[in-house]
N, C-alpha and C positions, 0 to 999 in steps of 0.2 A: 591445736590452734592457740590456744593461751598460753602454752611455752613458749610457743615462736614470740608471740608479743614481749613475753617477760623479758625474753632472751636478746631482741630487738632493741627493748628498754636499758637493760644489764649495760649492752654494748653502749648504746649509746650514752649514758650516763660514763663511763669509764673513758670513754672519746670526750666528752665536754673536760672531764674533769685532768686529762691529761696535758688536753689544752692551756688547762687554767694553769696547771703545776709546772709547763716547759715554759712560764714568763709571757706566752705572745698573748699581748694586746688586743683583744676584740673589740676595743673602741679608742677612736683616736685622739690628738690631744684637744684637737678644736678642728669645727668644718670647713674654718676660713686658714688657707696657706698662705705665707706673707711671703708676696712676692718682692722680685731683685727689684724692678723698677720702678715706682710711685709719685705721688705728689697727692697732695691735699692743700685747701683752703680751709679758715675757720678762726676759731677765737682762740684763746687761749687764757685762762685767767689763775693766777698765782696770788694765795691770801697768805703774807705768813706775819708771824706777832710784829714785827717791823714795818710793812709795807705792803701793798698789792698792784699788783699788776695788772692790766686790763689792756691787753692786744691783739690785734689781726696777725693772724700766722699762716706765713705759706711755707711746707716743707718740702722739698724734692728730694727725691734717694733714688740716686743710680748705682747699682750695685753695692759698691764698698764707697761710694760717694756722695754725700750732703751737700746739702745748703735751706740752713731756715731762716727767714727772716721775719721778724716781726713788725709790725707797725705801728705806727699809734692809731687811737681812733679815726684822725683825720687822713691819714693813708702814709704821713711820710716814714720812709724805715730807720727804726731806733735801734735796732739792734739784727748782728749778720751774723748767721755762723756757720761755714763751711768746711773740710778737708773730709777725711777718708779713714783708717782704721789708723793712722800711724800718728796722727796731724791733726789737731782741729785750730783754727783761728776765729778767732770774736773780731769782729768790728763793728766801733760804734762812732759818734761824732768827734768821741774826747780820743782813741787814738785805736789801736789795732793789737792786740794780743793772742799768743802761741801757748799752746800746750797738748800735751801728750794724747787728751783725748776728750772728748766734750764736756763728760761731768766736772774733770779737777779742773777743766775752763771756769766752768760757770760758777764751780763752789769759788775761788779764787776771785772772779769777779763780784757775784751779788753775795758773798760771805753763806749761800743755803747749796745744800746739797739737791739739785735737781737731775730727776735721772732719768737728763734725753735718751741716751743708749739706750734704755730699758724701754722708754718709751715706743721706740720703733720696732721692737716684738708686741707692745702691751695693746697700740693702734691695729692690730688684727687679731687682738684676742687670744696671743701666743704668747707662751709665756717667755722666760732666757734660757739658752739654753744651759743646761749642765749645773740647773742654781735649782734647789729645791722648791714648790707648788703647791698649794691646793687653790681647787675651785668649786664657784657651784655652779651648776644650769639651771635653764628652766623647764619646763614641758618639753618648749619646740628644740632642745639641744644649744641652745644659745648660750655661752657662758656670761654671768650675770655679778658674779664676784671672782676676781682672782687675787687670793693674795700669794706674793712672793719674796725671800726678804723681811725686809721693814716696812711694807708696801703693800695698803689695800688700793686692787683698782677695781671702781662701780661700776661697771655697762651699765648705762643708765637706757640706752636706746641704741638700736640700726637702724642703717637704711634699707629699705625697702629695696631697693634696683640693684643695689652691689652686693647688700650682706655685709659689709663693714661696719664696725660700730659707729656710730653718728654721734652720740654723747658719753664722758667719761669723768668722773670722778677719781681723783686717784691723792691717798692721804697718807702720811707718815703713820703708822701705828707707834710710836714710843712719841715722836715729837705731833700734837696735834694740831700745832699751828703750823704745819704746814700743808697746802693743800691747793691741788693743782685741780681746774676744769679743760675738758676740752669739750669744745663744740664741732664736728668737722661740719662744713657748709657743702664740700665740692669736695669728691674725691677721683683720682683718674690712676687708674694701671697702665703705666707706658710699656714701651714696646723693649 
């Protein structure tokens, strides 16, 4: 009877470790998958050695298609940005600007590297793909830091009813003044 065990054990120990040694994954990269179609409401707040920003953000993402706009405290929209993977265009009051893709948008406009793309994996706690990672978790599986890049982002908090992160922290690690929050208030998975 204690052969069969040892033997039982042997195996099974050679089956884990096979596993471990053929690459597959026993745990995945995060519990939240980011879906094609979304939208959120929430704040947005940008400190950096020049200036800060403090605005209401509403993003929409239909598949390979955006639109964020920001507002000011008082509601009206200061700043727009829409297109798709190929395209993005700024509009603002002072006139309407193109470029190849949202970040060399926005670096060209506010002269900082802000890094929407990334953002739209980093809002469900996934990381880019095909760019190198680490993270931490917590107890409940929650990931709570991830850096990726030049880029720590904080899970500060979820929500409760969806599982999406609710608060974020996300900061240059070489440049420290710059330093993005988000608060999401409303988040909705469209159809």
């Amino acid at each position: 009877m204690e052969d069969k065990k040892i033997d039982l054990y042997y195996r099974y120990s050679i089956y884990v470790l096979l596993l471990f040694l053929s690459g597959c994954s026993l745990f995945p990269v995060s519990t939240i998958q980011k879906p094609e179609n979304w939208q959120f409401q929430g704040r947005f707040i940008m400190l950096t050695k020049e200036k800060s920003w403090h605005m209401k953000v509403f993003w929409q993402q239909q598949q390979d298609k955006f639109e964020i706009r920001f507002h000011s405290p008082l509601g009206d929209t200061q700043l727009m940005l829409y297109g798709d993977v190929d395209k993005a265009v700024l509009k603002t009051q002072a006139g309407q600007w193109e470029d190849k893709g949202i970040n060399p948008l926005l670096k060209r406009y506010t002269g900082n590297y802000i890094p929407l793309d990334e953002v739209s994996y980093w809002l469900f706690a996934q990381p880019v793909p095909h760019s190198l990672f680490s993270w931490e978790k917590d107890i409940s599986g929650k990931i709570t830091l991830l850096q990726q890049g030049m880029w720590q982002i904080h899970y500060v908090s979820y929500d409760n009813k969806t599982q999406q992160p609710k608060k974020m922290y996300i900061t240059h690690t070489l440049d420290q003044n710059i330093k993005i929050k988000l608060l999401i208030k409303q988040w909705q998975i469209l159809p």
